[in-house]
C-alpha positions in Angstrom: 5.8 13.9 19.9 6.3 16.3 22.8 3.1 17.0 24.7 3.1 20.8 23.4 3.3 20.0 19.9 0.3 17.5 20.6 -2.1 20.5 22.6 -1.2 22.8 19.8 -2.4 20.1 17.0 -5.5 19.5 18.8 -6.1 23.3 19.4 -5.1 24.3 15.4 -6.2 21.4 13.3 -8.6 23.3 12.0 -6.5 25.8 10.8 -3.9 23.5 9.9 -5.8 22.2 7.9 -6.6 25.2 6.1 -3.0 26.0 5.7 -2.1 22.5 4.0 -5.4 22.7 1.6 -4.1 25.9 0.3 -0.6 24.9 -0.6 0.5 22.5 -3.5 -0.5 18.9 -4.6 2.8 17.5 -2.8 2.6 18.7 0.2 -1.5 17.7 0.3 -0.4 14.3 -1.1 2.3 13.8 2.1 -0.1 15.1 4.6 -2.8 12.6 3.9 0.3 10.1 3.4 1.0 10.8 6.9 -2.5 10.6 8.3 -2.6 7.3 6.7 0.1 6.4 8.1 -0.6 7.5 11.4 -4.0 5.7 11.1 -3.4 2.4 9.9 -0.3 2.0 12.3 -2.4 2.9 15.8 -2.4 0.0 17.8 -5.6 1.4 20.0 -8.5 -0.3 18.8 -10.3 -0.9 15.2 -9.4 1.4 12.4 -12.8 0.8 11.4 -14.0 2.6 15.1 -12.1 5.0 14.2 -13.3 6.2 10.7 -16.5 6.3 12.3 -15.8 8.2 14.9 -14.3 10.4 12.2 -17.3 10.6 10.2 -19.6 11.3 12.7 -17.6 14.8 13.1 -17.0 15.8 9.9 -18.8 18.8 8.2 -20.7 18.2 5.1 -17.9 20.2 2.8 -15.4 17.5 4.9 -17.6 14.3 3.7 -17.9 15.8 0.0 -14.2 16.3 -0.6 -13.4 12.7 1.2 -16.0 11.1 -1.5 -14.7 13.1 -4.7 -11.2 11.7 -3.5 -12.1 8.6 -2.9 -13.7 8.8 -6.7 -10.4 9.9 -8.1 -9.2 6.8 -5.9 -11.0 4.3 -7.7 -10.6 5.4 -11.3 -6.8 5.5 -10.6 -6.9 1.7 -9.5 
């Protein structure tokens, strides 16, 4: 990924991530495929770190929308 693209992901993610929760269920299903992806395949550190590090900068509507997924998760399983 070219340095620009990266600077612009880190200035918008916010509002890319708006974007993506207002479009369909496939295209929210490949963006968190992709984060996944992204996320289990870093070799810089623990992935465990990381989710922390994540959850320590979420906003509450962020942490309630990751647990009713994560609900939906485990009854699908």
């Amino acid at each position: 990924m070219s340095e620009k693209i990266t600077t612009a992901n880190e200035r918008y993610a916010r509002d890319i991530g708006f974007d993506y929760g207002n479009s369909n269920s496939d295209v929210q299903a490949e963006l968190l495929n992709g984060f996944a992806a992204g996320m289990t395949s870093s070799p810089n550190g623990s992935l465990d770190m990381q989710i922390s590090y994540i959850v320590d900068r979420m906003d509450s509507k962020s942490r309630k929308l990751i647990k009713h997924i994560a609900g939906f998760v485990e009854e699908a399983e």
